[in-house]
N, C-alpha and C positions, 0 to 999 in steps of 0.2 A: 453523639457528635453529628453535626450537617453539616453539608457542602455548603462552603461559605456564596452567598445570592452573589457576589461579585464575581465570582469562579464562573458561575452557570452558564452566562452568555457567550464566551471564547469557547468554554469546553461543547456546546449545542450547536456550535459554527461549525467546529473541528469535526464534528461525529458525522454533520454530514457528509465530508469526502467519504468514511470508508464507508459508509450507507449507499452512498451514490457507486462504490468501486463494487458493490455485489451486484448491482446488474449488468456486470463486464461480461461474465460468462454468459449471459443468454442473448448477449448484444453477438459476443462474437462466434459462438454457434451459430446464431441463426443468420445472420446477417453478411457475413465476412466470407471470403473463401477460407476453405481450411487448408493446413498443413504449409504456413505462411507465416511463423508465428513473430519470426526475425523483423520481419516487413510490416507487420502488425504494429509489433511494437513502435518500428520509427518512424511510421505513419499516424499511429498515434502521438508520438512524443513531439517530431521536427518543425510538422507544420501551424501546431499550436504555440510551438514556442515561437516559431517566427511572427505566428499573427501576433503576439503580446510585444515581441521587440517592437515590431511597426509601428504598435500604440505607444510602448515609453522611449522608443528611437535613444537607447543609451545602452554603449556596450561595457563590458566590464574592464578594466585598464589593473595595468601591472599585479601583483600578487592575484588579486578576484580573479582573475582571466587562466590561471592555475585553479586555483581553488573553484571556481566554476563548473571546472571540467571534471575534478576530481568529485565532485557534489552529483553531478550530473553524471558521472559513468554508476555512481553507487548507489543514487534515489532510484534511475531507469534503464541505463543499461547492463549493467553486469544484475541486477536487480529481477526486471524483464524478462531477460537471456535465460537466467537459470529459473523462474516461476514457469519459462513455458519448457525447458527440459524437463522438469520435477513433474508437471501436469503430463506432458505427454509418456515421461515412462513410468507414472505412478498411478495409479486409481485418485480418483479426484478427492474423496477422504482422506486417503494418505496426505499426498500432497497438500492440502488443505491444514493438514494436523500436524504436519511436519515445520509451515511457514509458520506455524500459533506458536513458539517458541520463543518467536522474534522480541517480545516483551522481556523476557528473562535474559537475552543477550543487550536490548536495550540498558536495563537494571546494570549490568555490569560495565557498559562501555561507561555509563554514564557518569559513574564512579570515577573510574580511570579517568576518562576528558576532562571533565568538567568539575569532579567532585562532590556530586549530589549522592547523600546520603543512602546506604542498601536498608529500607525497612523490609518488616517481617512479613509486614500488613498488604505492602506492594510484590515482595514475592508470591502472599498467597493469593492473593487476585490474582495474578499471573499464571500459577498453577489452577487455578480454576476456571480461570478462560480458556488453557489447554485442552481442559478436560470437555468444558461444554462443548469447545469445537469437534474433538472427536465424539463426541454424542450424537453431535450435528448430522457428522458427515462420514464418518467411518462406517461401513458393511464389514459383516463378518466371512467373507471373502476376499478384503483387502488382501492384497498383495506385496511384497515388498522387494525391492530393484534398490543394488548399494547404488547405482551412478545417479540414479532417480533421488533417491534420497540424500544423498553427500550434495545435488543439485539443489534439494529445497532449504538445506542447509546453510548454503552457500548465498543462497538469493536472500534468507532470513538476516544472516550474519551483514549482507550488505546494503539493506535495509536500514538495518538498526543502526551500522555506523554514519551512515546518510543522514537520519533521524534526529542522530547526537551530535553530527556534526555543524547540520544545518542550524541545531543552535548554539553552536558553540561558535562558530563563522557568521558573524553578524556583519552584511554589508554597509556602509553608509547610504545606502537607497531605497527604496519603497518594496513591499513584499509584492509591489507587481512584477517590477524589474528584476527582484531575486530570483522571482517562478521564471520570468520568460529565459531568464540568465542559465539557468537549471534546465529546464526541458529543450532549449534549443541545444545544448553540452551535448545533455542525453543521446536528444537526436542524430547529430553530427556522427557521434560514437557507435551509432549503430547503423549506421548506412552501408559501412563496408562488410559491416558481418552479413548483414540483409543479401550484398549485392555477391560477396563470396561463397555463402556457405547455403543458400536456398537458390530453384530458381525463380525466373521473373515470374513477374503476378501474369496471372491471365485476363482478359478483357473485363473491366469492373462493370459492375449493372448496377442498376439506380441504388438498390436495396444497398448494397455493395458501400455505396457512395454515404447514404446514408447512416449504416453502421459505423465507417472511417471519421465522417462528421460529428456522432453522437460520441466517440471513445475520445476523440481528440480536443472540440468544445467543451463537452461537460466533463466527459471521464479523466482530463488531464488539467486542462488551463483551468477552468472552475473549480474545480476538486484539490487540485496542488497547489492553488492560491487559497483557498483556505486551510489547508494540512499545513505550509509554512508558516504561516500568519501563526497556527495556535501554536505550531511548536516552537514560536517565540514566547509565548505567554507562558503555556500551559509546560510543565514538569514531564521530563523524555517519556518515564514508566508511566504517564499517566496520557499522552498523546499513543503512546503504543498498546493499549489495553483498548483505546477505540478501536483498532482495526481490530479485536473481535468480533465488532460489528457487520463486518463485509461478509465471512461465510453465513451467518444469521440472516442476512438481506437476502444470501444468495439463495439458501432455503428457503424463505418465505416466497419467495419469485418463481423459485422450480412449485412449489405446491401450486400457487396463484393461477402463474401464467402457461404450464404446462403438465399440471391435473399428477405431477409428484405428490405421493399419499404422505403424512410425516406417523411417526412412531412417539409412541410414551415414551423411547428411551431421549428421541429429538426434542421431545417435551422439555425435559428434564436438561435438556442441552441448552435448549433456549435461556429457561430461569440461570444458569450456572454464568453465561454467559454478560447477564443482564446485574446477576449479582458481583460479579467480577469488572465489569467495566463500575458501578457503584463505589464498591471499596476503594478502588486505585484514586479515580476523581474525588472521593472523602479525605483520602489519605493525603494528595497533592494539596486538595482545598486549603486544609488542618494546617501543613508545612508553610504557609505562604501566609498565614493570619499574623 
């Protein structure tokens, strides 16, 4: 069986946001102040949503303007929130292995919402993209933290309802105006956690500026207007088996761009990985013929 040639193009759109979301980590290590992560995030999220309202100058009215927020606290902030708790009190493998899950909570929400069939063929892609990810990125030193973990859990679980929701909540407007509708929610929701529970940022430096710029134009408004767009097309289990893709980028980028050595067991991570996002997109293709 092949991927139906009409499927290829939305699904090659879609792969690139989580492609583009693995060079997150070395944007904001290198670039960002640390231990910020609150601020990070609605610095990422606020002000690219508002550059995108300014372009469609249209707000969301009665029910949407609910539904907005609730889209928007679960694609990026309670999302966010708990990826930088899980990174900071988890080993970056864990944490990593623990968010690869998100597919198989996809698989099930998807069911529940909307009523899309549980195959065998999308479970095992699922399981196998797990697996490649911990290939990827787990050390045999890993560590493990329940609050660490109940947190990457957490961010996985609100993810995926974001995921299914977003196509389940179809506005009557342009998937630009959904994204900007979406990331501006986000943002808002995270201003007060940013401005409560960290403190203020210290004086930003050009690099500083630069990194905010790059997470916020590409890493958010470009990347989350193509994530939305496909997961209007494209089948929830088969838009969530991309994001495979982002720890895979993010490895290929620690070897590249900072001389990280990879392992035959990473090897083997890769292909598992490559042949799991395959199946799912086969699988979806198959359903839609």
């Amino acid at each position: 069986m092949k991927i139906n040639k009409a499927s290829l193009w939305p699904i090659a759109v879609t792969a690139l946001a989580p492609a583009i979301w693995g060079s997150t980590y070395i944007v904001t290590t290198n670039l960002l102040p640390q231990g910020y992560p609150l601020h990070v995030a609605m610095l990422r999220a606020l002000p690219a949503g508002i550059l995108l309202l300014l372009l469609v100058r249209q707000l969301p009215r009665g029910v949407w303007a609910l539904r907005v927020f609730v889209l928007g606290g679960l694609n990026f902030t309670l999302f966010w929130a708990m990826l930088f708790v899980s990174a900071y009190r988890l080993p970056g493998g864990v944490a990593a292995t623990v968010g690869a899950v998100q597919p198989l909570i996809v698989i099930g929400l998807a069911r529940l919402v909307i009523g899309t069939p549980i195959r065998l063929a999308v479970i095992l892609a699922a399981c196998i993209g797990l697996a490649g990810v911990a290939l990827l990125v787990l050390t045999p030193r890993a560590a493990l933290d329940p609050v660490g973990i109940a947190a990457g859990l957490a961010g996985a679980v609100s993810m995926a309802a974001g995921t299914v929701l977003t196509r389940h909540w179809r506005p009557p407007v342009s998937n630009l105006t959904f994204t900007a509708w979406q990331l501006t929610a986000g943002g808002l929701l995270l201003v007060p956690l940013a401005l409560l529970l960290e403190p203020a940022l210290p004086v930003l430096t050009p690099l500083n500026y630069l990194g905010f710029a790059y997470l916020g134009v590409i890493g958010a408004a470009f990347t989350y207007l193509l994530w939305f767009w496909g997961i209007a097309r494209i089948e929830p289990s088969a838009v969530a088996a991309l994001g495979f893709l982002s720890p895979m980028v993010a490895t290929l980028l620690g070897w590249a761009l900072l001389g990280q050595s990879l392992s035959l067991l990473q090897g083997v991570g890769f292909i598992a990985v490559l042949v799991s996002v395959f199946i799912a997109q086969r699988r979806a293709s198959a359903a839609v013929k």
